[in-house]
C-alpha positions as CSV (number, residue, x, y, z in Angstrom):
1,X,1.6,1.8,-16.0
2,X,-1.5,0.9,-14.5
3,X,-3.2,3.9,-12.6
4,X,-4.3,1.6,-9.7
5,X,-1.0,0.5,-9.1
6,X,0.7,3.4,-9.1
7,X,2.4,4.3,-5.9
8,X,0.6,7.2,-4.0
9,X,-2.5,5.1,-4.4
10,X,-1.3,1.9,-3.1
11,X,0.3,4.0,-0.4
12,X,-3.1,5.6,0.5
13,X,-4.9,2.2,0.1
14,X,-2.0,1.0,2.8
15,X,-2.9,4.2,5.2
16,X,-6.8,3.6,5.1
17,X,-6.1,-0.4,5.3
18,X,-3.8,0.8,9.0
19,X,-6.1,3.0,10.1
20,X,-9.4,0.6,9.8
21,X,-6.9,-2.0,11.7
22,X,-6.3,0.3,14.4
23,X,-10.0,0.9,14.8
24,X,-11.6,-2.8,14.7
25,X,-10.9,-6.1,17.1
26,X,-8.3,-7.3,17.3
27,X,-8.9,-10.6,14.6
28,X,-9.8,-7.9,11.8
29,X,-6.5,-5.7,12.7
30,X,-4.8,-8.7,12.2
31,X,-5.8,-8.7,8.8
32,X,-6.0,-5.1,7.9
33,X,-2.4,-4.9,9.0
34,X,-1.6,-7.4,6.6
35,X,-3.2,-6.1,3.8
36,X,-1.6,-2.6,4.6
37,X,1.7,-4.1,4.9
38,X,1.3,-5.3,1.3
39,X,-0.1,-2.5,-0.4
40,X,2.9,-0.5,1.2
41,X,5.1,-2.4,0.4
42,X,3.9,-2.8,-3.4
43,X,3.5,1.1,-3.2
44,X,7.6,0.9,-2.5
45,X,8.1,-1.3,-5.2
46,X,5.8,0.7,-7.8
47,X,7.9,4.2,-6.7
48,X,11.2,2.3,-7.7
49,X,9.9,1.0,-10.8
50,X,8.4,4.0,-12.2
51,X,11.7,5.8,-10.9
52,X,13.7,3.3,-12.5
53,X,11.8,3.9,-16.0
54,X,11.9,7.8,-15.7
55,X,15.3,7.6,-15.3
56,X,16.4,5.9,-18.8
């Protein structure tokens, strides 16, 4: 798999995306809460998958 999708990455990617929301106005968090609720949310579906393929 892919190294920059793997799931502790996209998870940090995710935390520094929330914590740069929390620290800018309020049109930017908008946006950097997006983008970290995507990478999360990718990061969730990378952990699965790579779970899912260590398990067969």
């Amino acid at each position: 798999m892919n190294k920059l999708l793997s799931p502790k990455i996209l998870a940090f990617m995710g935390g520094i995306s929330l914590i740069i929301g929390r620290v800018t106005g309020d049109l930017l968090a908008a946006i950097f809460d997006l983008i970290a609720l995507i990478t999360l949310s990718l990061a969730v579906v990378a952990y699965f998958k790579n779970k899912k393929q260590n398990s067969n």
